[in-house]
C-alpha positions in Angstrom: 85.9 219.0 97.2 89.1 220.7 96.4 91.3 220.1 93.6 94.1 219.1 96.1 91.6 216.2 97.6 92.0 213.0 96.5 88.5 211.1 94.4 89.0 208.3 96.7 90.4 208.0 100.2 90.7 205.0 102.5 91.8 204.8 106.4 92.7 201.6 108.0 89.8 199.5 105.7 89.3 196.7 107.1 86.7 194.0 106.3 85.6 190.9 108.9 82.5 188.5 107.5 82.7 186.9 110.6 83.3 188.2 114.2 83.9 184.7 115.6 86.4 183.9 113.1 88.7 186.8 113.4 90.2 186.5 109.6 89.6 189.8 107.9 89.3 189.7 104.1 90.9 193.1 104.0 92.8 194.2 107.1 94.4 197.8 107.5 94.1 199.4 104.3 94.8 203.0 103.4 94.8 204.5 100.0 94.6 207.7 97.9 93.3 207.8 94.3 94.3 211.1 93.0 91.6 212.7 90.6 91.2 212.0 87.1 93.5 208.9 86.9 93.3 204.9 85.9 94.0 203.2 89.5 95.1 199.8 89.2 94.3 197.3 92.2 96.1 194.5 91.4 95.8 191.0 93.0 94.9 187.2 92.6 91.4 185.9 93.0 90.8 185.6 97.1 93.2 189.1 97.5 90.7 191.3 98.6 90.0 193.1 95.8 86.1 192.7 95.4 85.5 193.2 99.0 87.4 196.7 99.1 85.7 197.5 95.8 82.1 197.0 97.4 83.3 199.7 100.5 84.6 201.9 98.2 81.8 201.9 96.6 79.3 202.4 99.5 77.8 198.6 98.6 79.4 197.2 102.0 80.0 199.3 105.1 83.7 198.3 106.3 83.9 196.9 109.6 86.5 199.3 110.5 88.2 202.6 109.1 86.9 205.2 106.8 86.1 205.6 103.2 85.6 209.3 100.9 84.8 209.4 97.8 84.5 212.9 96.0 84.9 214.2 99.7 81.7 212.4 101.0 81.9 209.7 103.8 80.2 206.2 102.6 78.7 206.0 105.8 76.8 209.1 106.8 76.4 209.9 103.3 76.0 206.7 100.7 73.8 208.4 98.7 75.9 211.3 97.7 78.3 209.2 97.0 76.0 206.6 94.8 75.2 209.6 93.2 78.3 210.1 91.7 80.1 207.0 90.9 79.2 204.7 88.5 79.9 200.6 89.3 80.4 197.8 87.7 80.6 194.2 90.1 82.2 191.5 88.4 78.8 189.7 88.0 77.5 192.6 86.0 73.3 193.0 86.6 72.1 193.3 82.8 68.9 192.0 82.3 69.0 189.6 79.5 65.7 189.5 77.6 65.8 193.7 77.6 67.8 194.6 74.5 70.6 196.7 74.8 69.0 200.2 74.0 66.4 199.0 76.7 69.2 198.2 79.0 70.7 201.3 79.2 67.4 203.5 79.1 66.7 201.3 81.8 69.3 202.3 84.2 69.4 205.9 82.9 66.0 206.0 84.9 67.5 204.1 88.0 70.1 206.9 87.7 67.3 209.6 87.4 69.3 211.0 84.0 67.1 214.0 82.7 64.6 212.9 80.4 65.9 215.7 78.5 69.4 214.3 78.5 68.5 210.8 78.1 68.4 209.7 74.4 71.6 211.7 73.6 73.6 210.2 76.5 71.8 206.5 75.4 73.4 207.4 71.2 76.6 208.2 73.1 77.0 205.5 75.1 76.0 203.2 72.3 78.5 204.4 70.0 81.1 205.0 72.7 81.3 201.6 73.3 81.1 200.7 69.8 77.7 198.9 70.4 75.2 201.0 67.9 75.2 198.5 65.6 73.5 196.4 68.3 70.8 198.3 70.1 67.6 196.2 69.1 69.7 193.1 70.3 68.9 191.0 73.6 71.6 191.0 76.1 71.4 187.4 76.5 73.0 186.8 73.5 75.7 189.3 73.2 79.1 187.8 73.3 81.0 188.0 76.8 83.3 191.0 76.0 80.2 192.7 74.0 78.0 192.3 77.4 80.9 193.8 79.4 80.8 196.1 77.4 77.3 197.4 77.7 77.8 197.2 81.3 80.4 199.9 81.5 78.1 201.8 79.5 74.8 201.4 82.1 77.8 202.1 84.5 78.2 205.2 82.3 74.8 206.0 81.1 74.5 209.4 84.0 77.8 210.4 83.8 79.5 209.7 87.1 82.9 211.3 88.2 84.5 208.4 89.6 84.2 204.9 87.7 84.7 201.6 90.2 84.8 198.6 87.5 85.2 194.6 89.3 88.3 192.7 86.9 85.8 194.2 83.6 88.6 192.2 81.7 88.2 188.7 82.8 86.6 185.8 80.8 87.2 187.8 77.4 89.2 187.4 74.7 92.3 188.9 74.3 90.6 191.7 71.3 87.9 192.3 73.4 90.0 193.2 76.4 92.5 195.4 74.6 89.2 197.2 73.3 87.8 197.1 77.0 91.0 199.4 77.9 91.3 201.2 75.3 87.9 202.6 76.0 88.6 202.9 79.6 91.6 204.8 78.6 88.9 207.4 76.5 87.1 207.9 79.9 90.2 208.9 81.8 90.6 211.4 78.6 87.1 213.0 79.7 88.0 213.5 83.2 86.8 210.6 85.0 88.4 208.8 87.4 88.5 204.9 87.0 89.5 202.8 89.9 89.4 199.3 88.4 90.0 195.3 90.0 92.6 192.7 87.9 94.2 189.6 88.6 96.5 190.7 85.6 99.9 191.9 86.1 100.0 193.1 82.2 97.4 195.1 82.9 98.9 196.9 85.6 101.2 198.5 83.4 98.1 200.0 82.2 97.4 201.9 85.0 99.1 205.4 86.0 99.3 204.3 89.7 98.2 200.9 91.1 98.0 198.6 94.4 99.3 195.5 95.3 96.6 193.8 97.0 97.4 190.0 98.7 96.1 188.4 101.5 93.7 191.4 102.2 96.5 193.6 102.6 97.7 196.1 100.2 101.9 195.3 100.1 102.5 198.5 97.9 101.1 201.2 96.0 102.3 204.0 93.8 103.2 204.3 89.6 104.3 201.0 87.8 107.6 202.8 87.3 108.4 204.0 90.5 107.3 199.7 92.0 109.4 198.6 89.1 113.0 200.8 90.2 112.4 199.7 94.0 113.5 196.1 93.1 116.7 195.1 94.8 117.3 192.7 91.5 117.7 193.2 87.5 116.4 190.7 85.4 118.3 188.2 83.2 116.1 186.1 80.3 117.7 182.9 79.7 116.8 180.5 76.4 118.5 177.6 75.7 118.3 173.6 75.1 118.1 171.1 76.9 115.7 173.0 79.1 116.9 170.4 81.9 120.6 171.6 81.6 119.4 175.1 81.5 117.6 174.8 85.2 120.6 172.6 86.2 122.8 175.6 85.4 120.5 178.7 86.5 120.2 176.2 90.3 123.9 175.9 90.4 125.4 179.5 88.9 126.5 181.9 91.6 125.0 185.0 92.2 121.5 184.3 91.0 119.1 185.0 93.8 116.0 183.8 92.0 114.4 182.5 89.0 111.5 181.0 87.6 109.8 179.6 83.7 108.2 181.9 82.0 107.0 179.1 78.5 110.4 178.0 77.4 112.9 180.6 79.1 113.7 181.7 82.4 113.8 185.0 84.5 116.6 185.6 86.8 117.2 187.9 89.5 120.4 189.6 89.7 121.5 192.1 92.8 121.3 195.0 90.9 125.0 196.3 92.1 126.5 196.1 88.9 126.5 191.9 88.6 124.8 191.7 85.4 127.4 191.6 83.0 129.7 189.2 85.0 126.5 187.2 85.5 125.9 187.0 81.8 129.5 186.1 81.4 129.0 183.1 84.3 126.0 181.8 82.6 127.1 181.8 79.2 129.7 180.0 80.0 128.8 177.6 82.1 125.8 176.5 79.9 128.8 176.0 77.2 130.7 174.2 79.6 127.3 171.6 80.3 126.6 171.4 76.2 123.9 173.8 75.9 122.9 175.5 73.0 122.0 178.9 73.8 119.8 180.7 72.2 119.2 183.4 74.4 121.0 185.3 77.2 120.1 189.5 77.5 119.3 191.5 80.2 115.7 192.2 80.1 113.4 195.3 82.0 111.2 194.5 84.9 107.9 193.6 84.6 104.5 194.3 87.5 104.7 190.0 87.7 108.5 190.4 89.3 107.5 193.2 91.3 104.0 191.3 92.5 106.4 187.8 92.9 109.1 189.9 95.0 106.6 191.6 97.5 104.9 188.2 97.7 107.6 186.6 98.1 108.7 189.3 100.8 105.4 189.0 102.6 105.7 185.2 102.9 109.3 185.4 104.7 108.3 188.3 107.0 105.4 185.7 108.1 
């Protein structure tokens, strides 16, 4: 593959379980992952994401279009590409009464690692993922982010050039999952590039470029900064009491075009065509005028959540 070819490259994916029905869980989808980055597909649970994942991936031939990985076609050539990605589903296959040396020595031998290679690449995997400490211990009763955890490693254990990894963050706390990144993070660092599944916007800001996958369609695609300044709006935070006056206000104030709670403020969208500071001036003084006590009222940046909501939102109308 050349340098100028992209790890992973999709062409009109598209994904029907059932000919009868007609519904495709992932209709039309074209993509480029560019070497050596974190690719973020972004989307809420029934989006597509696991589905494209398992083509990418060679797991599950797509119904229609093309997929490349590393340059080799996923269905003429599966095992070339199996035998240089590593993948983690979202239901993770550990085997719970090995322990989590035996684990990984385990799938260093599905992965035909060298036997030469083997117990190195098993002590850097272990303390790579901060799992030494561990190794005579049973899978089955690891904690939830600590078995994730050993599953990127098995996912790791033969050193594969591209990484696919199915929402690795969900059902763990929030110290286990900034420890999950953080460690993908370090495998981007050697070179590897990660294509990884969330349902959380937060995270996308994570990724150097990522896709917005709903409805089995991908809306956009490209860095979280470049999504972020094609937003026809600013964003306005709002904090004040009553919180019933402060809806009253942000329903009734000219020249808001949306907002919506986020725990006990609200985020406004403003044409961004230089209304912001007369729309801070409307607001703050028509929650004055009502009797509310305001506690807060700033501009604030744009977050992946209002460019997901907007292209959503988008989507919907265009429908």
């Amino acid at each position: 593959m050349t340098t100028n070819e992209p790890a992973v490259r999709a062409d009109g994916l598209t994904k029907r379980y059932s000919a009868r029905s007609g519904v495709a869980a992932v209709e039309g989808l074209s993509l480029r992952v560019r070497r050596g980055i974190l690719f973020g597909l972004v989307g809420p649970d029934g989006a597509g994401k696991t589905t494209t994942l398992r083509m990418l991936s060679s797991v599950m031939l797509p119904s229609d279009g093309q997929v490349a990985v590393l340059g080799y076609d996923t269905r003429t050539q599966p095992d070339r590409v199996r035998a240089h990605i590593g993948y983690m589903p979202q239901n993770f296959s550990l085997y719970p009464d090995l322990t989590v040396a035996e684990n990984l020595n385990f799938f260093a031998d599905i992965q035909q690692l060298p036997a030469a290679r083997k117990p190195q690449r098993i002590a850097e995997m272990l303390a790579f993922t901060r799992l030494a400490d561990f190794r005579g211990r049973r899978a089955h009763t690891l904690s939830g982010g600590m078995k994730k955890k050993l599953a990127l490693a098995c996912a790791l254990i033969h050193e594969p050039e591209v990484l696919i990894l199915d929402e690795p963050s969900t059902g763990v706390d929030p110290v286990s999952r900034r420890e999950l990144w953080a460690i993908l993070a370090e495998v981007v660092g050697g070179g590897v590039t990660v294509v990884v599944s969330t349902p959380y916007m937060d995270e996308a800001d994570r990724c150097h470029e990522v896709g917005i996958l709903y409805g089995g369609r991908l809306l956009a695609a490209g860095t979280p900064e470049e999504l972020k300044a094609r937003l026809p709006f600013e964003v306005l935070e709002v904090k004040a009491t009553p919180r019933k006056t402060m809806r009253r206000v942000a329903d009734e104030a000219p020249g808001i075009l949306d907002w919506r709670p986020v725990g006990d403020t609200l985020r406004l969208s403003v044409p961004n065509n230089g209304a912001v500071p007369r729309a801070l001036e409307t607001l703050d003084e028509r929650l004055h005028a009502a009797g509310a006590e305001v506690l807060v009222l700033r501009r604030t940046r744009q977050t992946m959540e209002d460019v997901f909501v907007h292209l959503v939102n988008t989507q919907r109308g265009a429908a």
